[in-house]
N, C-alpha and C positions, 0 to 999 in steps of 0.2 A: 018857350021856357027852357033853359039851361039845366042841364043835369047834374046833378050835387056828383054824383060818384065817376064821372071820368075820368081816367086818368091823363094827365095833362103832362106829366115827363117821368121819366124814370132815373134813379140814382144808384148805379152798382156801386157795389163796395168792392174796392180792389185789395184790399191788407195791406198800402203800400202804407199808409200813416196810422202809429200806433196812438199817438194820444195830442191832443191837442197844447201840451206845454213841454218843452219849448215853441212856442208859436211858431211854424214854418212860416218863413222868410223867403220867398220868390227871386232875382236877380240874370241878369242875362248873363250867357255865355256865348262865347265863340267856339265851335266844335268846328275843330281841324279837319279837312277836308280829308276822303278814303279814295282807296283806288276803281273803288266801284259805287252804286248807290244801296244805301242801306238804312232799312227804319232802325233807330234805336227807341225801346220803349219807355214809357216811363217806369219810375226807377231804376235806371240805369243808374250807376256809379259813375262820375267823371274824375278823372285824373289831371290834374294841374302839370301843363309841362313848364318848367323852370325853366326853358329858354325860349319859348314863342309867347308863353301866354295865353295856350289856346288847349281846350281840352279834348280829350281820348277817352274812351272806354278803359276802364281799371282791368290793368290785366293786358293792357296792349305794348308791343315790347314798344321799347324807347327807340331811339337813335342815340349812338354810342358816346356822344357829347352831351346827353339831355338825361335827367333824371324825368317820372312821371309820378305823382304823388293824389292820393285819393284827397279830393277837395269837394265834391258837392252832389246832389242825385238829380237826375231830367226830371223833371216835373210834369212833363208830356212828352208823347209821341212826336219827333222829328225825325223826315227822311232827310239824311246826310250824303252828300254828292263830290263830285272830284272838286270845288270849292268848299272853302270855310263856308260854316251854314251858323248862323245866330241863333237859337234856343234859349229856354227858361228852364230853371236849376234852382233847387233846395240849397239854398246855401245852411239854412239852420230846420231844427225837428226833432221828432223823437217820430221812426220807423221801424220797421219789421224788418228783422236781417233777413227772415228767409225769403222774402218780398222782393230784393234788391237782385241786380241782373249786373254780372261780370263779363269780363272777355273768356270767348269760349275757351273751356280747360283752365283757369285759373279759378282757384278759393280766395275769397277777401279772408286777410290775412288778420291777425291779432295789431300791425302795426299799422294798418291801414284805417283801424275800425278807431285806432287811437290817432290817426290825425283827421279823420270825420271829426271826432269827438272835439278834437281841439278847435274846430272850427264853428264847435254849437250841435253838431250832429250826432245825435244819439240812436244807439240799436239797441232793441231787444227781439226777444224770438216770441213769433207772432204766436199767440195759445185759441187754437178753435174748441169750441165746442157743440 
């Protein structure tokens, strides 16, 4: 006989998505290879670099020929290594700003929050109770 009350999986809630419209929109990325290895978690911020094509953590300095521009959020945990590593990315949503993870000592800024937005991505500040 099979037990009505097992429990069979469990679902944390992480506060990283605040509301189910705008529909999150999945999409891969190329995340730029680091000098070391490093998990980036999910919700992280990625940064569009306008001359490779490949993204950074928001908040990571450029190279002096390259702009880096907030473009989209990790949607899972990937370890990133001295190679580009492929990952999955929020390109669209509606999230929790205080949810989201920057490069360490930088604030997402007002203009950053407005080129997420332009891309479909929307913040608000996550309310518990």
């Amino acid at each position: 006989m099979s037990k009505l009350n097992e429990e069979i999986c469990k679902v944390d809630f992480d506060e990283l998505v605040n509301s189910a419209t705008p529909a999150p929109d999945v999409f891969s990325v190329t995340v730029a290879a680091l000098t070391e290895e490093k998990t980036l978690k999910r919700g992280t911020v990625l940064a569009l670099s306008a001359k490779t094509g490949k993204m950074s953590v928001l908040g990571t300095a450029a190279a002096s020929d390259d702009t880096l521009t907030a473009n989209c959020i990790l949607s899972d945990d990937v370890t990133v290594g001295t190679t580009d590593t492929s990952a999955f990315a929020y390109r669209t949503g509606h999230f929790n700003r205080n949810s989201l993870i920057v490069a360490d000592g930088y604030t997402l800024e007002a203009a950053d929050e407005e080129e997420l937005r332009k891309g479909g991505i929307l913040l608000s500040d996550a309310v518990r109770i």
